[in-house]
N, CA, C and O atoms as CSV, one atom per row, in Angstrom:
chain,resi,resn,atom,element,x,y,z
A,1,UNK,N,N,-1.145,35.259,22.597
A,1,UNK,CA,C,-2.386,34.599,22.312
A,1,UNK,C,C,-2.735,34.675,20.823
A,1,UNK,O,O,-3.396,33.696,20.478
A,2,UNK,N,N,-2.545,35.342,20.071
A,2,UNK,CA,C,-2.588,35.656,18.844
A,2,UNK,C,C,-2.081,35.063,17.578
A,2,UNK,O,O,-2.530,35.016,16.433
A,3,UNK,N,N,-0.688,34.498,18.319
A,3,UNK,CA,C,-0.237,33.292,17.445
A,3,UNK,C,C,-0.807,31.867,17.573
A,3,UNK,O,O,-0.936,31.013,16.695
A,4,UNK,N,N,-1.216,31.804,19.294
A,4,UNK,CA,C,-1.815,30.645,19.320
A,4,UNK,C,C,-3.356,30.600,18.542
A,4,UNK,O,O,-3.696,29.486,18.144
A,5,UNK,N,N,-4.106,31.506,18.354
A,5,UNK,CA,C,-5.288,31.855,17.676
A,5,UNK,C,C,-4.627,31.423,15.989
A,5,UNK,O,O,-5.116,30.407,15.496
A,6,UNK,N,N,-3.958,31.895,15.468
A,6,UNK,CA,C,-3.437,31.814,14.032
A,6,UNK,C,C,-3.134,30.801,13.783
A,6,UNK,O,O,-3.649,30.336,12.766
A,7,UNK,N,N,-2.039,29.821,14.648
A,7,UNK,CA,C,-1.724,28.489,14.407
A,7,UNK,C,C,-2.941,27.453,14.589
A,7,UNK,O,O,-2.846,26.414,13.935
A,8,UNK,N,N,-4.058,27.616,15.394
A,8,UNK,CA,C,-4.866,27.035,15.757
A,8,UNK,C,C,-6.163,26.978,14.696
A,8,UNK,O,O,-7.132,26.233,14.841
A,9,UNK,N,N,-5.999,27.774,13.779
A,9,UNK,CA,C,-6.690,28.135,12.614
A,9,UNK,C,C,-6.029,27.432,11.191
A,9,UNK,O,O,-6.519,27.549,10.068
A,10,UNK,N,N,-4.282,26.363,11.683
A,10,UNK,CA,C,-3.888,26.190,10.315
A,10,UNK,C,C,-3.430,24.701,10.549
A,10,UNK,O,O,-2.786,24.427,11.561
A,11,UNK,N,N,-3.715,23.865,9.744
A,11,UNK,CA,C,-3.054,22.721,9.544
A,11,UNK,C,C,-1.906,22.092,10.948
A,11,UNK,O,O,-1.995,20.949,11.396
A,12,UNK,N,N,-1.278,22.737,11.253
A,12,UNK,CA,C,-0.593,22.910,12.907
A,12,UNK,C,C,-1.478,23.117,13.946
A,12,UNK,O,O,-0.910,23.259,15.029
A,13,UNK,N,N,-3.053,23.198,13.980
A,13,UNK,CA,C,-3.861,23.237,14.999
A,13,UNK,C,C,-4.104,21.612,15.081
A,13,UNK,O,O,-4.269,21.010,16.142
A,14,UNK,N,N,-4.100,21.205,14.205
A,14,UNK,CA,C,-4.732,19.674,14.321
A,14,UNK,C,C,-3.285,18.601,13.880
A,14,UNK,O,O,-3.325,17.388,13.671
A,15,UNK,N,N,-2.582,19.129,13.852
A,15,UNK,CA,C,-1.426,17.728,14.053
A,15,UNK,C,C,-0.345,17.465,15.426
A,15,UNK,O,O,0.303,18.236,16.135
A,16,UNK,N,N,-0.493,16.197,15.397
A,16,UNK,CA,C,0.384,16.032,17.486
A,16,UNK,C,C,2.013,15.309,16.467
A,16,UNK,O,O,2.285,14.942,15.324
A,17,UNK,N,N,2.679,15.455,17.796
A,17,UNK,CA,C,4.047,14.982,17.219
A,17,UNK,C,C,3.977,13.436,17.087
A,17,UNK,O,O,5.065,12.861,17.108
A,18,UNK,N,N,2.900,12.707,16.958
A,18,UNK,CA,C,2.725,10.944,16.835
A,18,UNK,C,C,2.430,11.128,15.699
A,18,UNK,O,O,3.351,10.780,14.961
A,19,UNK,N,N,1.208,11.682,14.945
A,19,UNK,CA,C,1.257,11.952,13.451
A,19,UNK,C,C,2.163,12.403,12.892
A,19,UNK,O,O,2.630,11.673,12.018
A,20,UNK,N,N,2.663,13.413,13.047
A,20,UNK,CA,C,3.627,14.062,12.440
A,20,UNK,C,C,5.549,13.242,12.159
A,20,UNK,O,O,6.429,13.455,11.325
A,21,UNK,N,N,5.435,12.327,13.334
A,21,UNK,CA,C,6.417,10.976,13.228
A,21,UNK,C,C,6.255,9.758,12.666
A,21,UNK,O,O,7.027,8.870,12.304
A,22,UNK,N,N,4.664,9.964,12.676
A,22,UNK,CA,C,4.601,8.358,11.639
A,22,UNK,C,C,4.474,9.157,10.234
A,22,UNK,O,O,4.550,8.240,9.417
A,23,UNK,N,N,4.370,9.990,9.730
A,23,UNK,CA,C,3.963,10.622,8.606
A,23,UNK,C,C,6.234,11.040,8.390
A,23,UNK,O,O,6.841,11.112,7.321
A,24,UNK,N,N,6.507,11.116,9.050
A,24,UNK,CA,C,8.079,11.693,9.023
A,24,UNK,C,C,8.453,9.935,8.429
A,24,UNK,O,O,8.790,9.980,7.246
A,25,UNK,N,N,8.455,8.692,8.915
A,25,UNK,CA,C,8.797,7.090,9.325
A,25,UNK,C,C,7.834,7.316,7.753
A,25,UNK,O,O,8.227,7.098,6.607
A,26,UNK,N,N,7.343,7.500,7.920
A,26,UNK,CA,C,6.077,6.615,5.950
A,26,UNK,C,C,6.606,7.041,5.254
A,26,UNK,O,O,6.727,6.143,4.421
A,27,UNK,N,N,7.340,8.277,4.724
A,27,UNK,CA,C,7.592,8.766,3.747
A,27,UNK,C,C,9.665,8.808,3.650
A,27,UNK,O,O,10.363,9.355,2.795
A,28,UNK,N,N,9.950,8.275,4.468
A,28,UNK,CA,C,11.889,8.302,4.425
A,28,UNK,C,C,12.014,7.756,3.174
A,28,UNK,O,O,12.789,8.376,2.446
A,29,UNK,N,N,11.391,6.600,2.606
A,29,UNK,CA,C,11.131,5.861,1.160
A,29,UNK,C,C,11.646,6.467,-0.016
A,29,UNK,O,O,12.411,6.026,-0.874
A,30,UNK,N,N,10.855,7.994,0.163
A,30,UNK,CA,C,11.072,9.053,-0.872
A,30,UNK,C,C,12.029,10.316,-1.025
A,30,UNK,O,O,12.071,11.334,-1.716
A,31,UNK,N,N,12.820,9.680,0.041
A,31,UNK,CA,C,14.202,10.547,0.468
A,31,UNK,C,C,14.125,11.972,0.427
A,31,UNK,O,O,15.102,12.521,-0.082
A,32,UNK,N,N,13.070,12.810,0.898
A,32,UNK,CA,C,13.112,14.325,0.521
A,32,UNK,C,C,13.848,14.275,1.580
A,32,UNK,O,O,14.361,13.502,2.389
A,33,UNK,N,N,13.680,15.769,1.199
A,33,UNK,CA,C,14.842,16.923,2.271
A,33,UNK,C,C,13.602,17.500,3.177
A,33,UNK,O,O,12.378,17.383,3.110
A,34,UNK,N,N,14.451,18.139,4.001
A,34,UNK,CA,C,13.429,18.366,5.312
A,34,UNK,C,C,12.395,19.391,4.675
A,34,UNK,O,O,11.176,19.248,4.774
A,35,UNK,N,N,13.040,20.478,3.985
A,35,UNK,CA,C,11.788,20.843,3.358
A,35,UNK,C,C,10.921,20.649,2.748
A,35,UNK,O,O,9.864,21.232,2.992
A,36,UNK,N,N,10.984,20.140,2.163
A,36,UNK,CA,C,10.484,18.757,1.295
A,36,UNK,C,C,9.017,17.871,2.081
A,36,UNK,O,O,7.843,17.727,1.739
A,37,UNK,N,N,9.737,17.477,3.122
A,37,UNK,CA,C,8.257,17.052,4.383
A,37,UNK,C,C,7.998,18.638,4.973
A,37,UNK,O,O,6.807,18.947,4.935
A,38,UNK,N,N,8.590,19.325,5.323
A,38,UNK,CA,C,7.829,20.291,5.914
A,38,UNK,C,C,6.578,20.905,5.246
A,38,UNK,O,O,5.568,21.221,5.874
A,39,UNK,N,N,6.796,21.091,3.459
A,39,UNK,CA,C,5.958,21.537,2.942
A,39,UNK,C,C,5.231,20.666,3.133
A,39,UNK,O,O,4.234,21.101,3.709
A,40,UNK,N,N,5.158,19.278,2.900
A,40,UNK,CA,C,4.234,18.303,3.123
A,40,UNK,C,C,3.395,18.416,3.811
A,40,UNK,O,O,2.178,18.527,3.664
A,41,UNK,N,N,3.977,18.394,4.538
A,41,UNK,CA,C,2.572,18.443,5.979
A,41,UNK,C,C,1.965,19.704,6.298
A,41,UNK,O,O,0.904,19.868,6.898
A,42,UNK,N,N,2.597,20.419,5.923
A,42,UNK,CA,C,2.207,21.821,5.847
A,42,UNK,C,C,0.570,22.242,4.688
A,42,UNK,O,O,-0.567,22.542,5.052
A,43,UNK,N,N,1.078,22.102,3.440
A,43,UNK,CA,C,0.611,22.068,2.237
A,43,UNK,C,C,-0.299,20.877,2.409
A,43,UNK,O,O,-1.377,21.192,2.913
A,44,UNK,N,N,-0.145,19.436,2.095
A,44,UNK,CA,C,-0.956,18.206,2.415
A,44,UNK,C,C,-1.215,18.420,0.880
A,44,UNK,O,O,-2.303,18.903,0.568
A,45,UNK,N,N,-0.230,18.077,-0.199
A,45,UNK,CA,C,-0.620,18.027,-1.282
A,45,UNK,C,C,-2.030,16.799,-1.494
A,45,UNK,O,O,-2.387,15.894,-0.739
A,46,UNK,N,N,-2.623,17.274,-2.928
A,46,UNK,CA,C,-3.725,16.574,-2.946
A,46,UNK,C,C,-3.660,15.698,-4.700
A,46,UNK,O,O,-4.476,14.915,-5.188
A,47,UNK,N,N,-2.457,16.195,-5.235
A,47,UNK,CA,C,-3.047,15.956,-6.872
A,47,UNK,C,C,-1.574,16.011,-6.807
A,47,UNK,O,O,-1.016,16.372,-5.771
A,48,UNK,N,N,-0.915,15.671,-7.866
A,48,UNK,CA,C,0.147,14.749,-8.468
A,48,UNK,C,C,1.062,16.493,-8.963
A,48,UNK,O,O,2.260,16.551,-9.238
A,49,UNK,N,N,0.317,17.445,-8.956
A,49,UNK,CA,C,0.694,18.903,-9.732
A,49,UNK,C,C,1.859,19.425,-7.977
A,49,UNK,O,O,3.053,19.654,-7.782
A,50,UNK,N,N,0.776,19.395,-7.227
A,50,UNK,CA,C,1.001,19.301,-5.950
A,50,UNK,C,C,2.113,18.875,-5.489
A,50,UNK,O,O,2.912,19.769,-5.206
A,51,UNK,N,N,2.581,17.398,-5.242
A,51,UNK,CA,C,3.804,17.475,-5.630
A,51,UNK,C,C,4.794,17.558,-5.950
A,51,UNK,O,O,5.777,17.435,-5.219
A,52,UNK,N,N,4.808,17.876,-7.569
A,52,UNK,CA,C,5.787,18.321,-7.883
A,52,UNK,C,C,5.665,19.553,-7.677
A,52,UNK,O,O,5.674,19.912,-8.854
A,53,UNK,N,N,5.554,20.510,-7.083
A,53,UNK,CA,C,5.770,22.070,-7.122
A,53,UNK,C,C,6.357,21.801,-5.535
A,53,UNK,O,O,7.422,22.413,-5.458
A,54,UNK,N,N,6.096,21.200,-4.407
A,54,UNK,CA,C,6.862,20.788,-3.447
A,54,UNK,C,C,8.541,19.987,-3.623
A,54,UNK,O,O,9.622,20.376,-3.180
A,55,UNK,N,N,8.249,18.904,-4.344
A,55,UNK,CA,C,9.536,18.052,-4.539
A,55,UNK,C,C,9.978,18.516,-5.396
A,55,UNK,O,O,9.254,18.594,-6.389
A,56,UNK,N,N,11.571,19.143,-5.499
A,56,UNK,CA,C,12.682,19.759,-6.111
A,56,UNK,C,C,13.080,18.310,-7.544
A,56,UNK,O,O,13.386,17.185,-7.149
A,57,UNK,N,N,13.030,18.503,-8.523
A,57,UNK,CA,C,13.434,17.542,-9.460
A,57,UNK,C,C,12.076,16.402,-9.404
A,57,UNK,O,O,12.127,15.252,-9.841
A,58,UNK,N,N,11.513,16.708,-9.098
A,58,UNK,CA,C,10.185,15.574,-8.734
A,58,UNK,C,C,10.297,14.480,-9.997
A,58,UNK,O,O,10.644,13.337,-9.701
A,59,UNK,N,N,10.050,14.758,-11.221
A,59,UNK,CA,C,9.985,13.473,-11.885
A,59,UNK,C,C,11.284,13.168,-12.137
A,59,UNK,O,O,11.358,12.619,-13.236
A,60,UNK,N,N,12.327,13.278,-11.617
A,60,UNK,CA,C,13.974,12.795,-11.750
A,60,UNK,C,C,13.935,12.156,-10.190
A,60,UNK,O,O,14.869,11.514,-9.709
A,61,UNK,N,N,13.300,12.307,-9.841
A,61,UNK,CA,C,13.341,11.373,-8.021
A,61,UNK,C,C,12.333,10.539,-8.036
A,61,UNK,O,O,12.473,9.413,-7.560
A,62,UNK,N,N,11.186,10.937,-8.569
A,62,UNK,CA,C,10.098,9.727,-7.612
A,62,UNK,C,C,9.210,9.618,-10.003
A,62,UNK,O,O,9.146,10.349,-10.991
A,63,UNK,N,N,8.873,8.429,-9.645
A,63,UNK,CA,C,8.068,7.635,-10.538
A,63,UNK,C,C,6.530,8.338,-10.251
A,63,UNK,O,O,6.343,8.839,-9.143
A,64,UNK,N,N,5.279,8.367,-11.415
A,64,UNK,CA,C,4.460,8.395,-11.471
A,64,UNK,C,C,3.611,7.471,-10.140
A,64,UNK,O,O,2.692,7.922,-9.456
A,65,UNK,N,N,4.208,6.117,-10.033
A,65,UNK,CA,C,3.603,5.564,-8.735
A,65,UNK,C,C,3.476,6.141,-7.728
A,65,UNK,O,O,2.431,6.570,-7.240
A,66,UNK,N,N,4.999,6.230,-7.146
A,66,UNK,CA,C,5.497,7.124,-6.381
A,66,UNK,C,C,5.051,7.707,-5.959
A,66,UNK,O,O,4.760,7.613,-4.767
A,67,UNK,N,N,4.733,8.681,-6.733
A,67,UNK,CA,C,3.780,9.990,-6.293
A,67,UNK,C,C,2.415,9.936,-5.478
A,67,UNK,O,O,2.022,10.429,-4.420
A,68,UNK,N,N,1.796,8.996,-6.592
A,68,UNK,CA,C,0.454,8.509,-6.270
A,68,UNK,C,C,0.363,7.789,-5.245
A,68,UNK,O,O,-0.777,7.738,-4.783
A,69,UNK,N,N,1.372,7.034,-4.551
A,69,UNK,CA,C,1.847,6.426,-2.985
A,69,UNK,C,C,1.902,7.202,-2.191
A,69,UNK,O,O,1.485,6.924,-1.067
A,70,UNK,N,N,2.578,8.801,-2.544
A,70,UNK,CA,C,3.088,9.955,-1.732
A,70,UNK,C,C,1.768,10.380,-1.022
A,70,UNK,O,O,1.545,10.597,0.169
A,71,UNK,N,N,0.945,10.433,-2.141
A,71,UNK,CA,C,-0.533,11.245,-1.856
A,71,UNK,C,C,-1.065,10.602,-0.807
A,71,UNK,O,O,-1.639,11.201,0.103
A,72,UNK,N,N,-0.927,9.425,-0.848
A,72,UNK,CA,C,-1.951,8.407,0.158
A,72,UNK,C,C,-1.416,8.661,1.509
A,72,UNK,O,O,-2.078,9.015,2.485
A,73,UNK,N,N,0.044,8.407,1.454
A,73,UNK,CA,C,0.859,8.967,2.688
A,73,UNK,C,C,0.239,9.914,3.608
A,73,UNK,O,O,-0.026,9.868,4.810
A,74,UNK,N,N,0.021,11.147,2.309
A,74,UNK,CA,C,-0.458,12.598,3.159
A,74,UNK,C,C,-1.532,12.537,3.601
A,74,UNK,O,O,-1.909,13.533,4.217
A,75,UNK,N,N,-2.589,11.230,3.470
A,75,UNK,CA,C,-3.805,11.356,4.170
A,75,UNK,C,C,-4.280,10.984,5.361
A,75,UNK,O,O,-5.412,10.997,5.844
A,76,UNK,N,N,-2.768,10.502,5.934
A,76,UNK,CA,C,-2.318,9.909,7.216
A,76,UNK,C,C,-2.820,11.418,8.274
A,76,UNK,O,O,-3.350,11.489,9.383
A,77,UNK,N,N,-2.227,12.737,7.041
A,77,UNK,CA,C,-2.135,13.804,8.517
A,77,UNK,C,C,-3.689,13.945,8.557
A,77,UNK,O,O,-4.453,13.385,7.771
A,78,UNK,N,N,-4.215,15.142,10.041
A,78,UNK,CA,C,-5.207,15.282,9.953
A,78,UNK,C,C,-5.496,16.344,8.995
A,78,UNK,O,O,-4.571,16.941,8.445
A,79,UNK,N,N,-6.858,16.650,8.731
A,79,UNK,CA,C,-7.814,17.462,7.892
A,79,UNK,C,C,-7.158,18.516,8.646
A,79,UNK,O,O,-6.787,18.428,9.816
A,80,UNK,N,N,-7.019,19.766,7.690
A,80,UNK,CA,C,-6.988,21.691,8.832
A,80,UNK,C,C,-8.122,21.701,9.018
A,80,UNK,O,O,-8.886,20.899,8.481
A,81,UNK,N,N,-8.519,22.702,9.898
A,81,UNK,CA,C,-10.033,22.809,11.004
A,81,UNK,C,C,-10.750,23.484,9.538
A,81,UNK,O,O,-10.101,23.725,8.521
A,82,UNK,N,N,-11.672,23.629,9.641
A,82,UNK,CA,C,-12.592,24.444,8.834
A,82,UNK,C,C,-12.840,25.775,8.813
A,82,UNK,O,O,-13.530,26.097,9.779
A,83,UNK,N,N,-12.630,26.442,8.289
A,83,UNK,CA,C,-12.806,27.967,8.965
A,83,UNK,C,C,-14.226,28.222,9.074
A,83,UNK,O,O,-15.196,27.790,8.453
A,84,UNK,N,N,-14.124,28.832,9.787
A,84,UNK,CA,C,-15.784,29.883,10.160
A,84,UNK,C,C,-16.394,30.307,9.158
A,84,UNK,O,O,-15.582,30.505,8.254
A,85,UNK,N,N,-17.507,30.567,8.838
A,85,UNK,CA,C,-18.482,30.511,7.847
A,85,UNK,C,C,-18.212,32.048,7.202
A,85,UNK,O,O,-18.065,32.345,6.016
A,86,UNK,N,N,-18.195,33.045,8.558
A,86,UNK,CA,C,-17.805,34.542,8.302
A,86,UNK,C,C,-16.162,35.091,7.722
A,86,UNK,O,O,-15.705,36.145,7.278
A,87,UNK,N,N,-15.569,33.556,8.058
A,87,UNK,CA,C,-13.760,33.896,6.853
A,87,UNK,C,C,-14.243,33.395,5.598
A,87,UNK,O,O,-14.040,34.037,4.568
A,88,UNK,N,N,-14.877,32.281,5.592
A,88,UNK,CA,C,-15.120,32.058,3.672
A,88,UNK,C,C,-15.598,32.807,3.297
A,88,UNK,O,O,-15.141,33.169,2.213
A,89,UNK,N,N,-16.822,33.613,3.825
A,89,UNK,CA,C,-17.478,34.625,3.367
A,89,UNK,C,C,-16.378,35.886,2.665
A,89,UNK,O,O,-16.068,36.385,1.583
A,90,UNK,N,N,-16.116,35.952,3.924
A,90,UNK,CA,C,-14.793,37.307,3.591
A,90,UNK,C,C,-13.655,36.998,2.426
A,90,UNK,O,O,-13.354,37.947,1.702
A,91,UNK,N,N,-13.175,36.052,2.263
A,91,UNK,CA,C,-12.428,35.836,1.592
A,91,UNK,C,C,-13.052,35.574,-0.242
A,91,UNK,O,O,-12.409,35.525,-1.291
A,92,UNK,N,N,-14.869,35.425,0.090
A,92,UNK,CA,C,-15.155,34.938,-1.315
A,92,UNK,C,C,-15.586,36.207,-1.617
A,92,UNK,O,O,-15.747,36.397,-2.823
A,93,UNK,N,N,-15.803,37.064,-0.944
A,93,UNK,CA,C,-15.568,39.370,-0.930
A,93,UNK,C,C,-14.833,39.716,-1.935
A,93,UNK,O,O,-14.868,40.162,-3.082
A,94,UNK,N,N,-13.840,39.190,-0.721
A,94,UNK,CA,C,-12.654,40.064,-1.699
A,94,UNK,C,C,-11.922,38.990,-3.049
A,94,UNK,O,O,-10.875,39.487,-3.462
A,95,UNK,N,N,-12.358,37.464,-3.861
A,95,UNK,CA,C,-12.120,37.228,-4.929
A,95,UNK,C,C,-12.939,38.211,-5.776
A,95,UNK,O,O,-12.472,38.800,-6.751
A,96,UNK,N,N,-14.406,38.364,-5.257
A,96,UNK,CA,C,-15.478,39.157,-5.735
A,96,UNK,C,C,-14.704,40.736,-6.181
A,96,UNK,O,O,-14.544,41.215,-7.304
A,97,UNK,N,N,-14.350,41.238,-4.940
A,97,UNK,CA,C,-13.389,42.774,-5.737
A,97,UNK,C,C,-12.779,42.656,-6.500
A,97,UNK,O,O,-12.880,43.495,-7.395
A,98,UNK,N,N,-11.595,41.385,-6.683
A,98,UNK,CA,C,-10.815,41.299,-7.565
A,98,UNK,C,C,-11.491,41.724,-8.457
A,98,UNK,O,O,-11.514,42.886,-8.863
A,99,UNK,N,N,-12.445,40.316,-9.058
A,99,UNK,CA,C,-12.653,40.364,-10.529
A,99,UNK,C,C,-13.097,41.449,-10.838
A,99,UNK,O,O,-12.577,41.939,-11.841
A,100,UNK,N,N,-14.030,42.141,-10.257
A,100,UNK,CA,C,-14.744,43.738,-10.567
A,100,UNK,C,C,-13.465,44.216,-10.819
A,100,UNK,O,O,-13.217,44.677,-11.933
A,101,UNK,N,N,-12.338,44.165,-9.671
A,101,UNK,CA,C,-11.526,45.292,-10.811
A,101,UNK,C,C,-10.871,44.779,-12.065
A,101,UNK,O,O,-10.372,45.685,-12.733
A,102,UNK,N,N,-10.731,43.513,-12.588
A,102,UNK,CA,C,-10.242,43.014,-13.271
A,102,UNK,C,C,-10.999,43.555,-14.852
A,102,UNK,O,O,-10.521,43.993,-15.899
A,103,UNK,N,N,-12.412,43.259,-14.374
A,103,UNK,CA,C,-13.396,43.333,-15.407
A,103,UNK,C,C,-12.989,44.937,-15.940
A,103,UNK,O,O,-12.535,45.239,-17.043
A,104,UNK,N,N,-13.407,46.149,-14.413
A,104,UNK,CA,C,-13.135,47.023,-14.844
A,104,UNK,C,C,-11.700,47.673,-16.053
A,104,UNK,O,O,-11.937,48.381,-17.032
A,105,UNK,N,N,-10.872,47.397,-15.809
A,105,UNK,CA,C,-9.067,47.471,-16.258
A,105,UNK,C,C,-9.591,46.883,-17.395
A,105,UNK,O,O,-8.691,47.057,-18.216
A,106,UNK,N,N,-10.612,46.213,-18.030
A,106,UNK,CA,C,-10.604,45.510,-19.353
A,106,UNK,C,C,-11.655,46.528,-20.415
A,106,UNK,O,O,-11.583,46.878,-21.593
A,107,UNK,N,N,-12.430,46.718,-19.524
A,107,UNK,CA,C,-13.512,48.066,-19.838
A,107,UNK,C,C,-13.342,49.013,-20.492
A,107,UNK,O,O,-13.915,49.480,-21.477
A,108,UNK,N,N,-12.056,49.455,-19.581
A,108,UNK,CA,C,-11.402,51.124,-19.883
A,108,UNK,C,C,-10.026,50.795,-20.531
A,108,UNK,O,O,-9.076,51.560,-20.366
A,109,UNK,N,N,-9.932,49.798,-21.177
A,109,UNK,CA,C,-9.003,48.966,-22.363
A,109,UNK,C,C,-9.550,49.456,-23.548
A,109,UNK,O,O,-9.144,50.400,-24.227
A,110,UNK,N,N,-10.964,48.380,-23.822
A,110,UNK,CA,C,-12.083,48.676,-24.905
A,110,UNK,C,C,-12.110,50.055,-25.141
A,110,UNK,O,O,-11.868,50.435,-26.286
A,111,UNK,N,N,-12.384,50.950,-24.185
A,111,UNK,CA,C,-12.762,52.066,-24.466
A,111,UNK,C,C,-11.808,53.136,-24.959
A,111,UNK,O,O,-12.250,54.183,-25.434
A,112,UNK,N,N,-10.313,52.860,-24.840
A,112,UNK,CA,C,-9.382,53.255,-25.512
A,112,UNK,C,C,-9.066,52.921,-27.007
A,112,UNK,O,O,-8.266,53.474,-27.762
A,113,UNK,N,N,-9.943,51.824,-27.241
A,113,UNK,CA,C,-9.519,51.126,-28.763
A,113,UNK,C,C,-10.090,51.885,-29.299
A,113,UNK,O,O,-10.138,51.867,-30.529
């Protein structure tokens, strides 16, 4: 139950194998490799950076258009669910610890100079 709880929380909670085949059929155009769509749909790049950190050789394969075609593609899949109000919370916690310790480590820098 636990995986089904986890998957049901990610991008794989909300896609059926009809999306996931017309989204496989829209994009053959751009000849990736299976990983290549897996990250896709996975990831659901949003910005052109996006892309290329998915597609291997990206501007030696696909054109500036291209890309910007790719994106539209990905808006075929569905949205991931939203998380619960009490995970953003948690998660905007602990960016919050980070920086405190970040700040701190810079502090006791100064104070060595």
């Amino acid at each position: 139950m636990q995986v089904y709880d986890y998957l049901a929380q990610t991008p794989a909670g909300t896609q059926s194998r009809d999306v996931l085949h017309n989204f496989i059929e829209k994009v053959e155009k751009y000849k990736l490799t299976k990983g290549e769509r897996l990250q896709a749909m996975n990831v659901r790049p949003s910005s052109a950076v996006e892309v290329h950190l998915i597609v291997e050789d990206c501007e030696e394969r696909m054109t500036v258009e291209s890309v910007e075609q790719f994106l539209e593609e990905v808006k075929i899949l569905p949205q991931p669910p939203e998380k619960p109000e009490e995970e953003v919370k948690e998660e905007d916690d602990g960016a919050e610890d980070e920086n405190d310790d970040a700040e701190e480590g810079d502090e006791e820098e100064d104070m060595e100079e």
